[in-house]
C-alpha positions as CSV (number, residue, x, y, z in Angstrom):
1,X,5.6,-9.3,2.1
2,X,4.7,-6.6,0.0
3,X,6.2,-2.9,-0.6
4,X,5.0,0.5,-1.8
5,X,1.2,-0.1,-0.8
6,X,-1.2,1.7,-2.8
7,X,-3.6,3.4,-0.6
8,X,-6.9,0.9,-0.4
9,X,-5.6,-1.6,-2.8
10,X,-6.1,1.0,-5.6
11,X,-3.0,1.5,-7.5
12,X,-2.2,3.1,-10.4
13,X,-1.1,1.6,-13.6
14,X,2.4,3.1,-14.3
15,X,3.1,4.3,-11.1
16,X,3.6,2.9,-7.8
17,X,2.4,4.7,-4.2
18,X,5.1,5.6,-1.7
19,X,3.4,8.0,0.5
20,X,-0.3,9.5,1.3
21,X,-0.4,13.8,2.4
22,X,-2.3,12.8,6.1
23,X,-1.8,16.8,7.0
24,X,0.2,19.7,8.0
25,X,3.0,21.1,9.9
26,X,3.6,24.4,11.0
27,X,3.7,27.7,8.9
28,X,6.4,26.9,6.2
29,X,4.9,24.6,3.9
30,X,5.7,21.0,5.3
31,X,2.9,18.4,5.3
32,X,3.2,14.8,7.1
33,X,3.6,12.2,4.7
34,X,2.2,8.6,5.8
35,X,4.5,6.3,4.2
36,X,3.5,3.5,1.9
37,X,7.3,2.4,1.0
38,X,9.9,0.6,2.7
39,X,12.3,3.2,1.3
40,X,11.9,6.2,3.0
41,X,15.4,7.3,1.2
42,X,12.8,8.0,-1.6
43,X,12.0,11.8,0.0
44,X,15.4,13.0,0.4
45,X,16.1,16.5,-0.6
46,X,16.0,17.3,-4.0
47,X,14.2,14.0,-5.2
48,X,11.7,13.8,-7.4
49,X,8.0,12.7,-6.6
50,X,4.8,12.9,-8.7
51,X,1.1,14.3,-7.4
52,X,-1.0,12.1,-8.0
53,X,-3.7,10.4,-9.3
54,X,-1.8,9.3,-12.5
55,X,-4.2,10.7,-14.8
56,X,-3.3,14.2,-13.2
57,X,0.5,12.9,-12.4
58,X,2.6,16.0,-11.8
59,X,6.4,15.9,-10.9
60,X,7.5,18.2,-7.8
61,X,11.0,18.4,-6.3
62,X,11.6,17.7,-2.8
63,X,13.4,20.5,-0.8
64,X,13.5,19.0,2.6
65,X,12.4,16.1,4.5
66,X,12.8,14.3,8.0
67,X,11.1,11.7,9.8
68,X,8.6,12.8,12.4
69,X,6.5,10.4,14.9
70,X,6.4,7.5,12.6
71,X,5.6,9.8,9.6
72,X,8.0,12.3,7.4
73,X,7.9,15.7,6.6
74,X,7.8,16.9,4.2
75,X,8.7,20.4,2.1
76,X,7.8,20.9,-1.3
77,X,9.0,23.1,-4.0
78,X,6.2,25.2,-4.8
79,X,4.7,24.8,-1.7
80,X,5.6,28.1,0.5
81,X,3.3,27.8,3.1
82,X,0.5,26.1,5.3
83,X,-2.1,27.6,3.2
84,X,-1.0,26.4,0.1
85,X,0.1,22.6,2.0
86,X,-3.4,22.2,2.7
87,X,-4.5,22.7,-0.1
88,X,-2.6,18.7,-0.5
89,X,-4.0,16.8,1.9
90,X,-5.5,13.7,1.0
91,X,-2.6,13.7,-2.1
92,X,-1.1,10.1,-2.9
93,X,2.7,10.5,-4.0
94,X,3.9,8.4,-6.9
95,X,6.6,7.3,-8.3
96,X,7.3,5.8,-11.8
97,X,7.6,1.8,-11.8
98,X,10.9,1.6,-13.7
99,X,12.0,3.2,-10.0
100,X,11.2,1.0,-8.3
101,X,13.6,-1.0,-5.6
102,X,14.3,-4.5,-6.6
103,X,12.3,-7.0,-4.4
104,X,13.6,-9.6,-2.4
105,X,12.8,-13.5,-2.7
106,X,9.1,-13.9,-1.6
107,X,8.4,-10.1,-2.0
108,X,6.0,-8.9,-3.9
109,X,4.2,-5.2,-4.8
110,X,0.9,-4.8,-2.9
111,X,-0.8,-3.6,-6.6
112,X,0.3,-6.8,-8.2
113,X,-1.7,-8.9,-5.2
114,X,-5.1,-7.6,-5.7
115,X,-7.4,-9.5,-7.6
116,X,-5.6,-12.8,-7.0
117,X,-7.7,-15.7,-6.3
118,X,-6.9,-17.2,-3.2
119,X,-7.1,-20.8,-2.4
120,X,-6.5,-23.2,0.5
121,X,-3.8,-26.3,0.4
122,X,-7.1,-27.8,0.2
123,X,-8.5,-27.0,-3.3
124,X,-11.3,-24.7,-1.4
125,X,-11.2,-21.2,-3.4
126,X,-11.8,-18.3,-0.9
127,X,-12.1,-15.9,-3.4
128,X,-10.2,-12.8,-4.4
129,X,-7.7,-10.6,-2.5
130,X,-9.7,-7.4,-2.6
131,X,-7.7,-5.3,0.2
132,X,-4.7,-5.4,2.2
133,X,-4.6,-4.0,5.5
134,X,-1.3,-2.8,7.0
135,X,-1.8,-3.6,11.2
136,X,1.9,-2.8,12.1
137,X,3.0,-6.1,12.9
138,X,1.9,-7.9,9.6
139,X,0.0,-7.4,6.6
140,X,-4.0,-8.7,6.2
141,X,-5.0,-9.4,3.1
142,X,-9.0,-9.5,2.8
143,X,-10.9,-11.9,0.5
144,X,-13.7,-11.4,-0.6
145,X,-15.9,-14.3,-1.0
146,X,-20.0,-14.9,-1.7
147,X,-21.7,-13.5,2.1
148,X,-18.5,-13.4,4.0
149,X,-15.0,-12.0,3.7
150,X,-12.1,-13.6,5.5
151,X,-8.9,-12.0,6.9
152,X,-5.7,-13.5,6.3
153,X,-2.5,-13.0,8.0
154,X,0.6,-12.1,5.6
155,X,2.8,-14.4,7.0
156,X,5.1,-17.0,5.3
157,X,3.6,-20.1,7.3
158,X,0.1,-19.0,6.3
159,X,0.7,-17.9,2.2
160,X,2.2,-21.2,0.8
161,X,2.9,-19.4,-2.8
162,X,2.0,-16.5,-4.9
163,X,1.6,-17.3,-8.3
164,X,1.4,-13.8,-10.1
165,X,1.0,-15.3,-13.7
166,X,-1.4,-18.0,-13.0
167,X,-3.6,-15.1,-10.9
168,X,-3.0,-17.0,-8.0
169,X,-2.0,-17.1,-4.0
170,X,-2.4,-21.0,-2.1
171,X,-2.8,-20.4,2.1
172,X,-2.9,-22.9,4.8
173,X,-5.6,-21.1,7.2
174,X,-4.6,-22.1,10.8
175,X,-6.9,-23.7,12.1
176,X,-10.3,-21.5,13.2
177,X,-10.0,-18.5,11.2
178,X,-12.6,-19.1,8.5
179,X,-16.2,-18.4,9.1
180,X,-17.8,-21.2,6.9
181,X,-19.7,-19.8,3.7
182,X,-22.4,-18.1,3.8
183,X,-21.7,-16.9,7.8
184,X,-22.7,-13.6,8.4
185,X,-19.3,-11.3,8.9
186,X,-19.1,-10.5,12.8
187,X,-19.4,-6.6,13.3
């Protein structure tokens, strides 16, 4: 349901999140880049990706890339050894918005979910999507609400509708997966 992630629901305004610096690899430079986009076209050699946070966005040039146990990596320009790709870990990479990949029907950007108010079919307000957690097999989002949060499965039979300018998502919760108000979260 949702592309380029920003790493903990944080994104930054003007810039979208397609990958996180997780570690190295080898001697040369290359670091392993988690990614947070559906387009892993985006590190091709000799694209263009920005260091990030956004208030300290700098562009570097991609000089190699290939995927690697579910992760890529990656070789910057710049960046001539392991010494010097440690020295990223921990980087988010970013991309402008205006490149960003058109979204399907139903799609939307993980940035533009956070902070929605989430209600049921019911009228009930949960509260407001303060996280989404990528499991593999689908997206959680996490509302926060007074005492309790409660975990809801991205999934189209679950999220009625998103309603971006009204600040708003509608859910049908199947049937057991809300603690009632005020329960203390199970740890």
């Amino acid at each position: 349901m949702a592309t380029n992630r920003p790493t903990k629901g944080s994104a930054s305004q003007g810039y979208l999140a397609v990958g996180n610096i997780v570690g190295v690899h080898g001697i040369r430079g290359e670091v392993k880049v988690e990614l947070l986009t559906d387009y892993p076209e985006r590190f091709s050699p000799g694209a263009t990706v920005y260091f990030g946070p956004e208030s300290l966005a700098r562009p570097v040039r991609i000089e190699a890339a290939r995927p690697h146990k579910g992760m890529m990596l990656v070789k910057f320009a710049g960046v001539p050894d392991r010494n010097a790709a440690e020295l990223l870990r921990d980087t988010v990479l970013l991309i402008p918005e205006e490149q960003a990949m058109p979204l399907g029907e139903g799609e939307n950007y993980a940035h533009d979910l956070i902070g929605l108010q989430v209600e049921t079919t019911d009228g009930r307000v949960l509260g407001k999507l303060a996280e989404i957690l990528y499991t593999g097999a689908n997206d959680v989002y996490v509302v926060n609400r007074p005492g309790a949060e409660v975990l809801i499965p991205a999934l189209n039979e679950v999220v009625i509708t998103v309603d971006l300018e009204a600040g708003r998502m509608l859910v049908q919760l199947p049937e057991g997966l809300e603690a009632p108000a005020g329960a203390p979260d199970k740890d």
